[in-house]
C-alpha positions in Angstrom: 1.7 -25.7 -18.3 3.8 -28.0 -20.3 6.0 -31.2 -18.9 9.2 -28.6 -20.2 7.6 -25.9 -17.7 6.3 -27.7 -14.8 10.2 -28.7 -14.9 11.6 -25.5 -15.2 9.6 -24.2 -12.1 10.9 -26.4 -9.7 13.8 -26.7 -10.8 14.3 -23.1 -9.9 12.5 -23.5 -6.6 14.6 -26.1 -6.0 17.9 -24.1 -6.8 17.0 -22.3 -4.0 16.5 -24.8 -1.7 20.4 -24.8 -1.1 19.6 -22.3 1.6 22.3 -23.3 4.4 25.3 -22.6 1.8 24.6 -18.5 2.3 23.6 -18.3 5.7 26.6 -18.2 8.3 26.5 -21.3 10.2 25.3 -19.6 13.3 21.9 -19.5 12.0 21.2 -22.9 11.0 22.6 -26.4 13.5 23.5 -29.3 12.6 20.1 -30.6 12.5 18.2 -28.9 9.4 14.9 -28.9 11.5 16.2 -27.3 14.8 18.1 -24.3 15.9 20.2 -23.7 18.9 21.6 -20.6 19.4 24.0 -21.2 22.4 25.1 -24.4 20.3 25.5 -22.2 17.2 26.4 -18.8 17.8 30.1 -18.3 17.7 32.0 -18.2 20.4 33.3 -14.9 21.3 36.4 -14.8 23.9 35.8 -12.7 27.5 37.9 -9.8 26.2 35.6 -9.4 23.6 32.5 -9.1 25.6 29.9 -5.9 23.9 28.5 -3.9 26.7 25.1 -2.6 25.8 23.0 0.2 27.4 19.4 0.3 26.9 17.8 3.7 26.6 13.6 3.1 26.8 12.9 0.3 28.4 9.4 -0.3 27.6 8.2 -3.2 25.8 10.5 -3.3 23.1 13.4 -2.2 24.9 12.9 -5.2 27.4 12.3 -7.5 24.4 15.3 -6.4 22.6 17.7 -6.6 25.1 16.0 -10.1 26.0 17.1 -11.0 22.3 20.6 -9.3 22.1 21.8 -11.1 25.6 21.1 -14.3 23.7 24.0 -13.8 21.4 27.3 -14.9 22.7 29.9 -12.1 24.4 26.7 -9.5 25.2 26.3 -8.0 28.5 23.5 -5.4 29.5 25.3 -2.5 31.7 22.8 0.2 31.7 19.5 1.4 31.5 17.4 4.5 31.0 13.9 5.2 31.5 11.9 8.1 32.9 9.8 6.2 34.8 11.0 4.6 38.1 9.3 1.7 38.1 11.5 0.0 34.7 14.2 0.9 36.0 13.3 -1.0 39.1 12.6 -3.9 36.8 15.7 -3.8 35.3 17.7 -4.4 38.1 15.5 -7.5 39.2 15.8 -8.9 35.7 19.6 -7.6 35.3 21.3 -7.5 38.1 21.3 -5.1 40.5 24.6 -3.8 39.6 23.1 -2.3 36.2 23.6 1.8 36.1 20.2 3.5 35.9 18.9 6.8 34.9 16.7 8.7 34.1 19.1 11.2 31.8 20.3 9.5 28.9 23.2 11.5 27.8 24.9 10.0 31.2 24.4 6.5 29.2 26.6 8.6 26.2 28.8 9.4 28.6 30.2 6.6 29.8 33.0 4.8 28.0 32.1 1.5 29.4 29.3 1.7 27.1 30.2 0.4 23.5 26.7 0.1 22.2 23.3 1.4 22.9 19.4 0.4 22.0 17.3 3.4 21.5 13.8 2.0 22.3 11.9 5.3 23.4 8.7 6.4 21.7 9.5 7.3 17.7 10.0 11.6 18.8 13.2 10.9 20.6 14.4 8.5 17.7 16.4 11.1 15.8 17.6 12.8 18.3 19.3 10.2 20.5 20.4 8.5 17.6 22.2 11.5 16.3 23.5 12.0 19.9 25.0 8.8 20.6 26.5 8.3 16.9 28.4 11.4 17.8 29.6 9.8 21.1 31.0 7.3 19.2 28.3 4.8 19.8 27.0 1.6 18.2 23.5 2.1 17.5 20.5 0.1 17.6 17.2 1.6 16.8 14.1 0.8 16.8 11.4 1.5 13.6 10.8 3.5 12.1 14.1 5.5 12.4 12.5 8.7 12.4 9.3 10.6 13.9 8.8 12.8 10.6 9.9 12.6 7.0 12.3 15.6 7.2 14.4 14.1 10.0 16.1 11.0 8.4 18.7 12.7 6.4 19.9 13.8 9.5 20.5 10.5 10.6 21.6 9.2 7.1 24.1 12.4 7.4 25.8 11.7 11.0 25.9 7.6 10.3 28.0 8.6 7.1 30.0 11.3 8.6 30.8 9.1 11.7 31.3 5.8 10.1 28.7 4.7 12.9 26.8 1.1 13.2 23.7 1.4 13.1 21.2 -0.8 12.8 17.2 -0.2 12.3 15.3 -2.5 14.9 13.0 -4.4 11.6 14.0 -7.7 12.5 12.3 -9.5 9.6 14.9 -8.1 7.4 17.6 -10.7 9.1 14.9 -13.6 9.0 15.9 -16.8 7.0 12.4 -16.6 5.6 13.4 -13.2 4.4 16.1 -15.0 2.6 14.6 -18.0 1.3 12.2 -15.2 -0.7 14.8 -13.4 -1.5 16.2 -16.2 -3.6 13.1 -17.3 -5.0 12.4 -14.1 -6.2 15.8 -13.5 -8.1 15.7 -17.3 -9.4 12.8 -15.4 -11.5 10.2 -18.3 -10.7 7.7 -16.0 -10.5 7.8 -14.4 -13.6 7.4 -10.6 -13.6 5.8 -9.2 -10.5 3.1 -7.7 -11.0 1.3 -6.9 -7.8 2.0 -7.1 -3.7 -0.6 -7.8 -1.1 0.1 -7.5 2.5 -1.6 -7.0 5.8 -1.2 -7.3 9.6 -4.7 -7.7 11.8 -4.7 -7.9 15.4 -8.0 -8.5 17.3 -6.9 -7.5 21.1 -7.0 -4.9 23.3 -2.9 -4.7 23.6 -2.7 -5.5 20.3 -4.6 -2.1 19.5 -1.9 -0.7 22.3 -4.7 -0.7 25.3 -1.2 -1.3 27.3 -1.3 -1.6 31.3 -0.8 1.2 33.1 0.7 1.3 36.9 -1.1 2.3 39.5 1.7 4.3 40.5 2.3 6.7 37.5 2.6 10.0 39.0 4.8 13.2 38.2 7.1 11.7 41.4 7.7 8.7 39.5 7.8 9.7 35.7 9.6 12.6 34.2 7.0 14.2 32.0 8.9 17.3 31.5 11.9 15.5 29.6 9.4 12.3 28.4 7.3 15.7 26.0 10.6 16.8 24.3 9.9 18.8 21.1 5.8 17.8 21.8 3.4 20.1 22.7 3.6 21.0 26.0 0.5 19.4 27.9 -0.4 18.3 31.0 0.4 15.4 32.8 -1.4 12.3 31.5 0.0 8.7 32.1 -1.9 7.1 29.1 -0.1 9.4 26.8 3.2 8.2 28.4 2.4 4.1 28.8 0.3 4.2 25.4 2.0 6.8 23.4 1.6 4.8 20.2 -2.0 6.0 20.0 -1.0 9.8 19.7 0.5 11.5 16.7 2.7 13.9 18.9 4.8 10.8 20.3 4.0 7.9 17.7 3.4 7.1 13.6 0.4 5.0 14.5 -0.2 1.8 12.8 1.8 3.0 9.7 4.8 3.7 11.5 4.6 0.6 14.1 3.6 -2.4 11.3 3.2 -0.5 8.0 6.8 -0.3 8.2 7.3 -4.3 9.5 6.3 -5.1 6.0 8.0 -2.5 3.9 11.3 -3.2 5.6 10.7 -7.4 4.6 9.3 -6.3 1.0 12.3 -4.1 0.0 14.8 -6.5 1.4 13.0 -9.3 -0.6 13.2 -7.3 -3.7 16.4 -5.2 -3.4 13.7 -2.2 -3.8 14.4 1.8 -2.6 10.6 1.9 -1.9 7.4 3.5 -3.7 6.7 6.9 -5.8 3.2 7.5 -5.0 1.3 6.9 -2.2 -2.6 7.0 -1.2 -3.9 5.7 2.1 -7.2 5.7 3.6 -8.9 4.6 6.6 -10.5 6.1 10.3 -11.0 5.5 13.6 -13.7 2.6 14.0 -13.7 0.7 17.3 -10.9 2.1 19.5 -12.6 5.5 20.5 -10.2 6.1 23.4 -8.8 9.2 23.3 -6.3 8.3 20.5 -6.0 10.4 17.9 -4.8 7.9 15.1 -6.7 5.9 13.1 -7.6 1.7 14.1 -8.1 0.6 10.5 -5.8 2.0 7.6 -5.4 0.8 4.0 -3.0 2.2 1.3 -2.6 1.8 -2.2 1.2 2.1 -3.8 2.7 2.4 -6.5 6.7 1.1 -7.4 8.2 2.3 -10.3 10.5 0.2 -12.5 14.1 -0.6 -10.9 16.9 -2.8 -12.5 15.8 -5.0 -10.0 12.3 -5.6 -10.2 9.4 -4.0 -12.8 6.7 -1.3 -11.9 4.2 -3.0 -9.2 1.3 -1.9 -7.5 1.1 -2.8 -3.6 -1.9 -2.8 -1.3 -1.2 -3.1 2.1 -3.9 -3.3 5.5 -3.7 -2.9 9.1 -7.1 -3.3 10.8 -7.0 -3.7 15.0 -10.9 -5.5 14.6 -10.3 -7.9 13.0 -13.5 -10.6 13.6 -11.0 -13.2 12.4 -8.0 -13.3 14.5 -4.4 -11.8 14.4 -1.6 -12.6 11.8 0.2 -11.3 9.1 1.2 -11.9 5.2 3.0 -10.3 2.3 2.2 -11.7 -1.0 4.0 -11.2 -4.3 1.8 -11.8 -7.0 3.7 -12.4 -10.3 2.9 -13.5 -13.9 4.2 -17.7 -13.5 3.9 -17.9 -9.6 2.6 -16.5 -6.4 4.6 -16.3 -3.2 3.0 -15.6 0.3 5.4 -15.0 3.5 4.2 -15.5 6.8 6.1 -15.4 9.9 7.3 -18.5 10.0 7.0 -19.8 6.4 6.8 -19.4 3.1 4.6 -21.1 0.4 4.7 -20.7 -3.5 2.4 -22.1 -6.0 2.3 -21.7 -9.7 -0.2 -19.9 -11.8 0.9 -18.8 -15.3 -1.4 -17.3 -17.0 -2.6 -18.9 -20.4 -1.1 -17.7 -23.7 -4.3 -19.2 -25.7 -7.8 -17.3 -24.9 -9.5 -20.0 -23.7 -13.5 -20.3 -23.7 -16.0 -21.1 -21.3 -19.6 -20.7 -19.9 -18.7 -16.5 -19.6 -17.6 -16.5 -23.1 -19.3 -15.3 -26.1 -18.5 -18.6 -27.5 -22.7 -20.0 -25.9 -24.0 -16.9 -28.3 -23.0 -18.8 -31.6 -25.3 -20.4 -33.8 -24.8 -24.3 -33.3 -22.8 -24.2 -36.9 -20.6 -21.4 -35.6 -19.8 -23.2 -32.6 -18.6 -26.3 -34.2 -16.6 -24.8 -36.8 -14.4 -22.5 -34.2 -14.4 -25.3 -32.0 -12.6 -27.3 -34.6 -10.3 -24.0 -35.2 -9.6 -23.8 -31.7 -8.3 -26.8 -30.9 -6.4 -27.1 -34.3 -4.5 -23.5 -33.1 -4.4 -24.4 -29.4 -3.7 -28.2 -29.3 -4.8 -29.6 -25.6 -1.6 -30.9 -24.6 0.1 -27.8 -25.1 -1.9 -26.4 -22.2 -2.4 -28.9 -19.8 -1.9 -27.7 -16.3 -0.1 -28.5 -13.4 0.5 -27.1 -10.2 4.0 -26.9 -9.4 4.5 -26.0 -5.3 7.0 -25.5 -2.6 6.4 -25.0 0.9 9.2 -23.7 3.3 9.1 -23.3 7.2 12.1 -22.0 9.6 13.6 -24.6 11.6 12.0 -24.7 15.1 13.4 -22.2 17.7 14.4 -19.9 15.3 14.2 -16.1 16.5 14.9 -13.6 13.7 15.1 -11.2 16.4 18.3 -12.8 18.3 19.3 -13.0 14.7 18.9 -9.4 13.6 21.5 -8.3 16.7 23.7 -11.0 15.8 24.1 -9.3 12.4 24.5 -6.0 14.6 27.1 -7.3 17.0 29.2 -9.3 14.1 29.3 -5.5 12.4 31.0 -4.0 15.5 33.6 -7.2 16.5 34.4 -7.2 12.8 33.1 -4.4 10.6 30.5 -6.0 8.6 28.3 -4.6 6.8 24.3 -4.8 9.1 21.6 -5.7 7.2 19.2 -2.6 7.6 21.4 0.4 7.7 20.0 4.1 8.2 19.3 4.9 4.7 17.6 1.1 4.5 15.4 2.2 7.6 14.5 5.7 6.7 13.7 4.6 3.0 11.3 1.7 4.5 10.0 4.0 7.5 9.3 6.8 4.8 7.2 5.0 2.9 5.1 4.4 6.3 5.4 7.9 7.0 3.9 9.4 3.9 1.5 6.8 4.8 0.5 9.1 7.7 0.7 11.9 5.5 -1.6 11.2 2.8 -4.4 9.5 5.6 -4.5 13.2 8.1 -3.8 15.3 4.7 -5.8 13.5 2.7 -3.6 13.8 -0.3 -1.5 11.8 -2.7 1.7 11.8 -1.2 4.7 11.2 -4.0 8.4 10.4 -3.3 11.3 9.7 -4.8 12.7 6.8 -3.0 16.4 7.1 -4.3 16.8 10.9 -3.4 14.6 10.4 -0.2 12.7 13.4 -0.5 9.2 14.7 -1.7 7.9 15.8 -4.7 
């Protein structure tokens, strides 16, 4: 790479360093490095005060409304759950003048209620969603939108017809580190993309959903009958309720809990609809539990050519035993540079390829007669002169200030869309096409097929 080149890449890494002029000044505090959300949230008067219900409050429905409460003007007022014991828990976190219930249509219900967090295993999704758009409810649920690929229209439908908010609970999408990518990608200083890499391992027993179960759980404290829905009709069994990810009648397995973590980042990052063809693969290694999903899955995808980026090939991993810790990536490989996204940080280094052939010890160059050698070695470097390909690695590394949460962020975005009718982030149509792709995941791995979609119609081919 050239002096001309080397400057050309960081000068468009650069240009996106101006980060802080299109963020809202909520997200970012006066100090560059740090981020205080009571100091930087906006303040929101007492008359304006959002009172949220909670309808699942498992794990994620605690940690959501953990998150939300952190934005300014936010009050919990509700919960559901059909199992005594969270409800219990609410109160001693909440207050014990929170409603609780067991019957979430008496959360719709209530006109106090100006928002609600669906956070119930994925086969409720649809159907409480649809439900409490129609009660005229701001809606927050959690990924993927939907249980199946034929329900999300629905959703799409009543959001549409009801002029709802709604927001899809992927949280990375409203992540500064999701931004920063963003703008490196459109400054072009990757060059065309040409392939994605992405994975999520966890190596722990509630990593691989091996949640706690209390000793309690009983038909007198859970209600199994409402908890099985449109499921088959079974018998009581309080790991199906407590670790319902690790059964296809009440979750989407690893696709539909992390598979879809990194679409919903990816197609925010590129302004993509999601992939045409799909091909996953995988089984159930380690976790022989009972679960009826697999512990390890890989898929291969392809994306076909948008406006906004060129056809790409994606290969994306989630493995629960992993020998080498937990984490996550997504890496877009493209023909001038290479950008990987963690969590926290992003890091991109340049690697344009070589417009000269090149030769070396794996060449057929070392076959040539000594006379042969010396004469293309002359042509060579007469065609190719060395300082027109002398390299250098341009780099940037970028990390979110310190006590950043994307996930206080992602309901700030949902809250500022219901005091003033902005436009959230990861609407339903954003969710379902980002959960669909995780779905057909599921699809192709217990069909064994090639699954392919058309991500702008949402539908199957």
């Amino acid at each position: 790479m050239n002096k001309n080149q080397r400057r050309s890449f960081i000068k468009k890494l650069s240009g996106t360093a101006l980060l802080s002029a299109t963020v809202p000044n909520f997200l970012i505090g006066k100090d560059q490095d740090r981020l205080t959300l009571r100091d930087n949230l906006p303040r929101i008067a007492p008359n304006d005060t959002i009172q949220v219900a909670v309808i699942g409050m498992g794990i994620q429905g605690f940690n959501d409304i953990a998150a939300a409460v952190k934005n300014p003007g936010v009050k919990m007022i509700a919960a559901c759950d059909l199992y005594d014991g969270r409800l219990q828990r609410a109160k001693e976190i909440y207050g014990n003048d929170i409603a609780t219930t067991k019957d979430y249509k008496e959360i719709l219900n209530r006109s106090d209620v100006d928002a609600v967090i669906i956070a119930t295993s994925d086969h409720w999704h649809d159907r409480i969603s649809i439900d409490a758009m129609e009660r005229g409810k701001a809606v927050y649920c959690e990924k993927p939108m939907v249980h199946h690929l034929d329900e999300g229209l629905a959703v799409i439908e009543t959001q549409a017809k009801q002029q709802s908010v709604f927001q899809v609970g992927s949280q990375g999408v409203s992540s500064i580190i999701s931004l920063k990518a963003k703008e490196i990608y459109e400054s072009g200083a990757l060059g065309q993309l040409v392939l994605v890499e992405t994975f999520n391992d966890r190596q722990s027993a509630q990593g691989a959903w091996q949640y706690s179960i209390p000793l309690d759980a009983s038909e007198k404290t859970i209600d199994w009958k409402t908890y099985l829905g449109d499921a088959p009709k079974v018998p009581f069994d309080p790991k199906r309720f407590f670790r319902w990810r690790n059964y296809q009648d009440y979750g989407t397995g690893v696709a539909g809990d992390l598979f879809v973590h990194l679409f919903s980042r990816l197609h925010y990052v590129l302004s993509s609809n999601g992939p045409c063809k799909i091909y996953t693969t995988g089984g159930l290694r380690y976790w022989k539990d009972g679960r009826d999903v697999p512990d390890v899955m890989i898929g291969c995808y392809d994306y076909p050519e948008t406006a906004q980026h060129p056809a790409f090939n994606l290969q994306v991993r989630v493995n629960f035993v992993d020998g080498g810790g937990e984490g996550s990536m997504v890496k877009l490989v493209g023909s001038e540079g290479t950008m990987t996204i963690g969590g926290n940080s992003i890091s991109v280094t340049k690697n344009k390829m070589p417009s000269n052939p090149g030769y070396d010890g794996w060449d057929s160059f070392y076959t040539f007669d000594t006379k042969n050698q010396e004469d293309y070695t002359k042509w060579y470097n007469e065609k190719y002169p060395p300082e027109a390909i002398a390299s250098s690695n341009g780099s940037m590394d970028y990390r979110a200030p310190r006590d950043y949460s994307d996930h206080v962020v992602h309901f700030a975005n949902f809250m500022d869309a219901i005091r003033n009718g902005t436009k959230v982030v990861e609407d339903a149509a954003f969710g379902f096409r980002a959960g669909a792709a995780a779905l057909a995941a599921n699809s192709s791995y217990f069909e064994n097929k090639i699954v392919n979609w058309d991500p702008v119609a949402m539908k199957l081919i």
